[in-house]
N, C-alpha and C positions, 0 to 999 in steps of 0.2 A: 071302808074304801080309803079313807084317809091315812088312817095306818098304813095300810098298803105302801099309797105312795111315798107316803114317809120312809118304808123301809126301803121302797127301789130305791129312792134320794139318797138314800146312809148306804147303798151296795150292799146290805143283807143278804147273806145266802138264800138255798132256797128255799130249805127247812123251815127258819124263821117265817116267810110268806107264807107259806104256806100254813104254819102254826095261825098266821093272822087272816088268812082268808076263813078260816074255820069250816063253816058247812055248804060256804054261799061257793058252791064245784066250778060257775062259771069263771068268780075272780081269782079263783086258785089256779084255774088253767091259763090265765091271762097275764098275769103274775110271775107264774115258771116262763113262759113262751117269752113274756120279755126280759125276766133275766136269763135265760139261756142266750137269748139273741145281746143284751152288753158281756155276758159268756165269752160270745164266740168272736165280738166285736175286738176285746182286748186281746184272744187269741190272735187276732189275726194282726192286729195291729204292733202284739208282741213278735210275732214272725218277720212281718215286714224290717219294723225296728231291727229285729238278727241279720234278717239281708243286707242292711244298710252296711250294718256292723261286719260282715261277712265280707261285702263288695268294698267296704276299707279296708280290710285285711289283705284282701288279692290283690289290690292296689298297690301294698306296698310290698309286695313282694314280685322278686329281679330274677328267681329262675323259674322254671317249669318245673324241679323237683320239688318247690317250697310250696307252689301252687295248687298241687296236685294233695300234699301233706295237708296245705289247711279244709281243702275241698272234704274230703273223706272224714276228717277233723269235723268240721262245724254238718255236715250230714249225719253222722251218728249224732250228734248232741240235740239238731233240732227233731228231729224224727224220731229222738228216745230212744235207738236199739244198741244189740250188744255189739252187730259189728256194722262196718262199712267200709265199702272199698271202690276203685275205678279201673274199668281196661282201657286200652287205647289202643284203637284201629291200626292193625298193621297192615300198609298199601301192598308191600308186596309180597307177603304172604298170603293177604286176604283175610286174614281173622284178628279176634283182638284178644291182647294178651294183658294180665292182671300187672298194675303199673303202681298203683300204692293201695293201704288198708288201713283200717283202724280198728283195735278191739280182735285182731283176726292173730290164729296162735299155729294152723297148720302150714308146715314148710310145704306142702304136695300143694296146697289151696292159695296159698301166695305166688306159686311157680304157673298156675293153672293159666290154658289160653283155649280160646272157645271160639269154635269155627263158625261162621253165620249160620245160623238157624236154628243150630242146637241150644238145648239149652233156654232158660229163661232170656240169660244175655244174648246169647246168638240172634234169639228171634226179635231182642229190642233190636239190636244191632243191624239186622237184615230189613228190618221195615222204618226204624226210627220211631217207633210208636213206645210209649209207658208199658211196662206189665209187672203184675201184682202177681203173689199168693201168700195163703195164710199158711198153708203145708205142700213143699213143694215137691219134696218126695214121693207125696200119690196124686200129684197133679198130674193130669194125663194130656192135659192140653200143651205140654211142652215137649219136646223129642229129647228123650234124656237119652245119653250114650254114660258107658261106664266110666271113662276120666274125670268128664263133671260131678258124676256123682256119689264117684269114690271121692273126692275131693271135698266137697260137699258137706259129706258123713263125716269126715276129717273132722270136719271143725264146726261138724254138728250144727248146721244151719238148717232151719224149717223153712219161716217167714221170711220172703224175700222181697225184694220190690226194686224193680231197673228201670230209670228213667233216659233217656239218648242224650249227649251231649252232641246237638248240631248247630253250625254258624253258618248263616246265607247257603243254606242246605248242603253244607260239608260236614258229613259225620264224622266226630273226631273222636268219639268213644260212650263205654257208658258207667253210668252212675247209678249204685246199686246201696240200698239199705237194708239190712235184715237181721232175723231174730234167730233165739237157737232154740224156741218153744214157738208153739201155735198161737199167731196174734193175725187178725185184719189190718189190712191199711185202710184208713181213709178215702175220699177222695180227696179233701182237704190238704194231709201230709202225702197223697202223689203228685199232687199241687205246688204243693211244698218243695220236697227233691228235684218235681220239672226245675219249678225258678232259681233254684241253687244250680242245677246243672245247667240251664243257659246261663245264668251269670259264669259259671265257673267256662264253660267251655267260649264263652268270647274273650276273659281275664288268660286261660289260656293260652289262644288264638293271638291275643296284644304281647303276650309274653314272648310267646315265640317268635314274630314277627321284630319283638323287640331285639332278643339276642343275635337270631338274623341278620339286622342291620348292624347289630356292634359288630357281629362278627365281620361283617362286609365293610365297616369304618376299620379296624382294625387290617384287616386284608391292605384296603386302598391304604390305610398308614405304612405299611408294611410293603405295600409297593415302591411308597412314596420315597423310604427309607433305599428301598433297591435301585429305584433312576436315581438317588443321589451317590448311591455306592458308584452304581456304574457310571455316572457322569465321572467324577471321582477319578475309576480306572481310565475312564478314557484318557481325562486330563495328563494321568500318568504316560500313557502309552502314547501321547501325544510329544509329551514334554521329553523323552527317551530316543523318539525319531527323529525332532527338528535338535537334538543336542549331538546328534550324531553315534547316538547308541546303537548296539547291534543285536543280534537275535536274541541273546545269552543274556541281556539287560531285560529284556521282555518278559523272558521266561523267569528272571527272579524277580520282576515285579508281581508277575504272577502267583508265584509261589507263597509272596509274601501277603498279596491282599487277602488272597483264600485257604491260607494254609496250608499248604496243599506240596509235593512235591511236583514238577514239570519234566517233562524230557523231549525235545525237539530233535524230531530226523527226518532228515529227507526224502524223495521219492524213492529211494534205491534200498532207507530205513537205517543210513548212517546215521551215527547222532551228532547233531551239531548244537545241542545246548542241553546240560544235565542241571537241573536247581533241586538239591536235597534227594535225587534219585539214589539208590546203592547204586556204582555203577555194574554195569555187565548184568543184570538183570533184564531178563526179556519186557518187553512193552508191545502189545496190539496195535501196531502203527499201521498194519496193513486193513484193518476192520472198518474204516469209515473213508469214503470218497467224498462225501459232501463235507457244507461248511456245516452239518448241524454236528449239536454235541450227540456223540453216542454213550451208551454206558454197555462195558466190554468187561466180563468176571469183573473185578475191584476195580479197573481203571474206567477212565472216559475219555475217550479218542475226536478230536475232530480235525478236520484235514485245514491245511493252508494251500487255499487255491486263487490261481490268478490268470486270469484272460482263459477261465476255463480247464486250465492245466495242474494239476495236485503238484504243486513244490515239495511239500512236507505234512508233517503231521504234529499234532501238541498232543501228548499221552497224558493225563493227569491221575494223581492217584493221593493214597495217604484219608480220600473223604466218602464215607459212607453213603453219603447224600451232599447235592450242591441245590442251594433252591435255584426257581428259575430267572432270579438276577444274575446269581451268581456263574449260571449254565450263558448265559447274554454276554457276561464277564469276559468267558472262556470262548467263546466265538467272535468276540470285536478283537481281542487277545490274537485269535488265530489267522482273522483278515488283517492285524497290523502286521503280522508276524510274518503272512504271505507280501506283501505290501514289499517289507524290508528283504527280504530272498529276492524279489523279482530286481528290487533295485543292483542289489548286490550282483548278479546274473548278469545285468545289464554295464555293469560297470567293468566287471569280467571279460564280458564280451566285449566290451571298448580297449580294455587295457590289452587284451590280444591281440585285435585288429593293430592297434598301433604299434606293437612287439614285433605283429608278424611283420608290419612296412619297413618298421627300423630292422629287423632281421633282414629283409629281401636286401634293403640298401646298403646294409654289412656286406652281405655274400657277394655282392654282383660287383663289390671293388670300385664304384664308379662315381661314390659319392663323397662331400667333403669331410673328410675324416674329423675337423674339427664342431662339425655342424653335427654327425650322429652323435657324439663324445657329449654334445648339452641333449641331444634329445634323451640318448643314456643315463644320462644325469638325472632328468625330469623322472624316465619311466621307473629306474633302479636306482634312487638314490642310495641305499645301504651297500652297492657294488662299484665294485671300480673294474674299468678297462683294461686290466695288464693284461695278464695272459688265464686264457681261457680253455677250455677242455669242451672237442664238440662231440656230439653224438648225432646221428643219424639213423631213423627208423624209419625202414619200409614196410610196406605190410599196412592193414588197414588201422590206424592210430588214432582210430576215435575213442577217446575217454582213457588215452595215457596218462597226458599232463595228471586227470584228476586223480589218478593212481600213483602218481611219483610217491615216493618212502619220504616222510619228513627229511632227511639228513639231507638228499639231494632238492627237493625242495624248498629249503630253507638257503641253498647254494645256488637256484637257479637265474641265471643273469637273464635270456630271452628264449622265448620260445614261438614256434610258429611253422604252418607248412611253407615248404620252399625248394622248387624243383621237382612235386609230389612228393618229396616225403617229407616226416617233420623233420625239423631240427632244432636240438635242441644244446644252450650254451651253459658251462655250468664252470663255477669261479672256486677257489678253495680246496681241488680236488684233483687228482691225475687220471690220465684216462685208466689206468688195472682198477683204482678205487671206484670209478664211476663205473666201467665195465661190472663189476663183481656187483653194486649196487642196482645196474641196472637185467643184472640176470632173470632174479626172480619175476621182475615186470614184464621183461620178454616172454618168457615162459607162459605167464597166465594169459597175454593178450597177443600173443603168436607173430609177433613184428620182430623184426629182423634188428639189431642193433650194429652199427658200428662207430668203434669209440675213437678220438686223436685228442691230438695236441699234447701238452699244452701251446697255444701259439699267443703270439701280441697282438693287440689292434691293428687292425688295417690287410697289409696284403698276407701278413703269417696267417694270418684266422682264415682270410679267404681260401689260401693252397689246403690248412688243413682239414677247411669241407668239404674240397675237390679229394685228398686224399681217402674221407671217410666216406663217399660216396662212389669213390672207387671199390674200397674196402667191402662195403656192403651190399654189390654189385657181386665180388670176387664171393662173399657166403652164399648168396642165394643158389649162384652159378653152383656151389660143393656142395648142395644141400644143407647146408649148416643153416636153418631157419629158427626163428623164434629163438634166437640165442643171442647174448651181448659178448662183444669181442673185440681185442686192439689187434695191430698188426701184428705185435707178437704171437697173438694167441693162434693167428693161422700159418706160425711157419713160413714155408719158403714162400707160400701163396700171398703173404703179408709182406713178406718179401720185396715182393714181384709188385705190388702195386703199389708202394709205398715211393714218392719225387726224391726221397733221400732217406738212409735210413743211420741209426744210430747202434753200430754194430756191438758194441760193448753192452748198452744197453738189450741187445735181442740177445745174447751169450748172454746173459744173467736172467733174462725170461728165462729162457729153453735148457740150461746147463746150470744156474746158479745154487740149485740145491747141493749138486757135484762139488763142485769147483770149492765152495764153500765146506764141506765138508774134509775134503783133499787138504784146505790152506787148515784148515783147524787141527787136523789129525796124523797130517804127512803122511797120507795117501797117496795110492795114484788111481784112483777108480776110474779117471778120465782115461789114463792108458789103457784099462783092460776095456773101455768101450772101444777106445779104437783100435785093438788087435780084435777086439768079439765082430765086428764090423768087417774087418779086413778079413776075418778068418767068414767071412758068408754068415757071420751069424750063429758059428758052432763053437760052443762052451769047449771041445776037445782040441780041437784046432789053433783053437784060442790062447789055451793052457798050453800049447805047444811048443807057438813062438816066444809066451811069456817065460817058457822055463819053469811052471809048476804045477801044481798037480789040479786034474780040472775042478772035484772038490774045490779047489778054494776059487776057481774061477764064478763056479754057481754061486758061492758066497759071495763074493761080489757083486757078482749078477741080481742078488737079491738083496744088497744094502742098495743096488741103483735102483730095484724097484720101490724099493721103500724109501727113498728120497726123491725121484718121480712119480710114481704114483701109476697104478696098473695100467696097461695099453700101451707104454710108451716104446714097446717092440710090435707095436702093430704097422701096419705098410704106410700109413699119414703120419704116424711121431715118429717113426724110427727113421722116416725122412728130413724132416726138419731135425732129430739129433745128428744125424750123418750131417746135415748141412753148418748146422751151431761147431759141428767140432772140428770141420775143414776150416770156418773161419776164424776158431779157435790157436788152430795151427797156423796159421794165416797172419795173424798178429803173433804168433811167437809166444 
């Protein structure tokens, strides 16, 4: 007996006790039973010891992919098989799909996902409970379906054994060890995989929760970065409005903080500020009413609105994506933007008001000439009082002004309704130039035009509004609508309502293609209108009192078509030329 204990004391296997218990059967059994039990003692204590080791390992490790790696890792090592591997519960698919392995060589069996219930894993996975087997290919307590178990065969797995990874009863996947030949599990090593798979499914669980939160510190940094960007623009689009900048400073602030190209147009979808755009390129200015950003094919549109009312629009383009500071950017952007139009509007609206007053106390003769001369001053400083060209349009005259052609816009000293119609005064120009300029605008906007002057400050400007307002009385009366005209242009009718007229000058409207052609060439084509006149109108009668042959009178008759210009024998030009050439003769 002593020997005995001498040899359990020295850890002698169990051969050796046994050699020393000899025949005495009970100290041999007593012998084995306690060295199996410090056996299984250091078994266990070497397991633990691996967990320790294991749960340091997961510790330091910062992704889910590293975690999953050692998981699978230190499970085939303590369990002794040839492969191992883990799924992980997919929510909304509902099944769990194979996520890493170890030891494992089939591409089909790595790809492999297994719906609850099938399958060895399906049914851990469906209950959360351990299951074992030693050959699981004729195991019938599991519903094998053919993916699993083509897969399976793949890579030649027998012995298997799945234990659940769950945390505060969240199943998060399972953990599985197995053999490619027939072996048992213990319960010890099911024991074994359970403790490894809850450790590894809480290390997990801290993992994930960890990147989580980075992600979400990184987010909030990343925001933080964006209320500075946008503080940033504001300060910009602050510093641009109190320095008296305008829409087109906005828009390449814009352009520049986000890279971006801009183009601002109004509610009508003129453009009033291009930064980096090609121009003449269409833009979706019409696609958004609200202040939000929209995204329109490549561009992104949001409107500039105020007190309710869409002034304009900011079209952005040139960026694939804008985060959502930078979309904050483009709509603080688009209310300064509306901000500065309404002002501008407003200021518009003031500077007419006070155009149309000094207009009205122009017209009416009755104020002190010295006293509008400084209000003039104040409104037009880049004009001066001499003499001035007026126009007068009747007809409904909303939204002329903002159609005038640069040229006369850039000439125009005041404008404003007065007597219902507008009128309007223009510096730098005569009235055939402003007529001819204001043709096309009559045309599109169906108002009546009539053109004078030029006259001086004071009572000449007044007579020649009375004059144009005569004049454009006299078109409507001849149906001559939607058309711009001086008194020459209507002939004897210009005439007739003109306080004085300038006869030399209406002979050189009405005849000066002739006359000039005559002085250049020693002509007389003015003579054969006045025999073609005299003779009624007849080319032969014509050629008769002329003395030549009417052949050349038609030739004539058609170099004066082609120096007046077709119609001018119709019953309204052929009147005003019989009149141009009595007072032609008239002066000698």
């Amino acid at each position: 007996m002593e020997e005995l204990l001498r040899l359990l004391a020295e850890d002698a296997p169990g051969s050796e006790l046994a050699r020393a218990a000899g025949a005495d059967a009970v100290a041999r059994e007593l012998a084995l039973r306690i060295r199996a039990g410090i056996d299984a003692s250091k078994k266990r204590e070497a397991e633990l010891s691996a967990l320790v080791d294991v749960a340091r390992e997961l510790a330091s490790a910062r992704d889910p992919g590293g975690v999953l790696h050692t998981i699978v890792h230190r499970a085939r090592t303590l369990v002794g098989t040839d492969v191992a591997y883990l799924t992980l519960y997919d929510e909304t698919r509902g099944d769990t799909y194979m996520r890493a392995t170890d030891g494992s060589v089939s591409a089909a069996f790595q790809q492999l996902r297994l719906p609850l219930g099938a399958g060895l894993g399906g049914l851990v996975a469906e209950t959360y409970k351990p299951y074992w087997t030693a050959d699981y290919p004729s195991d019938r307590r599991f519903r094998h379906t053919l993916p699993i178990d083509d897969a399976v065969g793949e890579e030649g797995l027998v012995a298997i054994c799945g234990t659940p990874l769950v945390v505060d009863g969240a199943f998060v996947g399972v953990l599985f060890a197995s053999n490619r030949t027939r072996r048992p599990f213990s319960r010890d090593e099911v024991s074994l995989l359970g403790s490894l798979a809850t450790l590894a499914a809480v290390t997990l669980v801290q993992v994930r929760a960890a990147a989580e939160t980075a992600a979400a510190l990184d987010q909030l940094s990343a925001a933080h970065a964006g209320v500075e960007h946008a503080a940033a623009a504001h300060d910009r689009f602050a510093e641009i409005v109190l320095s008296g900048g305008d829409v087109d400073a906005i828009a390449a602030a814009l352009a520049e903080l986000l890279g971006v190209w801009v183009v601002l147009v109004d509610a009508s979808g003129n453009e009033l500020a291009n930064a980096g755009q090609v121009p003449g390129t269409p833009v979706p200015w019409q696609e958004s009413s609200s202040g939000r950003l929209t995204r329109t094919g490549d561009c992104w549109v949001v409107a500039a609105t105020a007190k309710g009312e869409r002034l304009g629009a900011l079209v952005i383009g040139g960026a694939d994506d804008l985060s959502g500071a930078d979309q904050r950017i483009v709509e603080r952007a688009a209310v300064v933007t509306a901000l500065v139009l309404l002002f501008r509007r407003q200021a518009a609206e003031q500077s007419q008001r006070a155009q149309a007053d000094l207009l009205a106390d122009v017209l009416s003769g009755s104020a002190d000439p010295r006293t509008l001369t400084e209000r003039l001053r104040l409104l037009a400083p880049h004009h001066r009082n001499d003499r001035l060209v007026v126009a007068v349009c009747r007809g409904d005259h909303t939204g002329v002004l903002a159609r005038l052609s640069a040229p006369l816009e850039d000439r125009l000293v005041l404008a404003g309704p007065y007597g219902g119609d507008l009128v309007l005064l223009f510096a730098r120009t005569t009235p055939t130039s402003a007529a001819r300029d204001l043709s096309e605008l009559a045309k599109r906007t169906g108002v009546t035009v009539a053109v004078t002057g030029p006259a001086a400050w004071g009572e000449p400007l007044v007579e020649a509004h009375r004059q144009a307002a005569r004049l454009v009385t006299t078109m409507v009366r001849l149906g001559r609508t939607a058309e711009s005209a001086t008194p020459d242009d209507l002939g004897v009718a210009g005439l007739v309502g003109a306080s004085e007229v300038d006869v030399h000058a209406h002979l050189q409207h009405v005849l000066g293609q002739v006359l000039d052609y005559d002085t250049g060439r020693g002509t007389d084509l003015i003579g054969t209108l006045q025999a073609y006149f005299a003779a009624g109108q007849s080319p032969t009668r014509a050629a008769t009192s002329l003395h030549i042959h009417p052949n050349t009178v038609q030739q004539r008759l058609d170099r004066i078509t082609a120096l007046l210009g077709e119609g001018w024998q119709s019953p309204s030009r052929a009147l005003d030329v019989q009149v141009a050439l009595r007072l032609h003769s008239a002066l000698g």
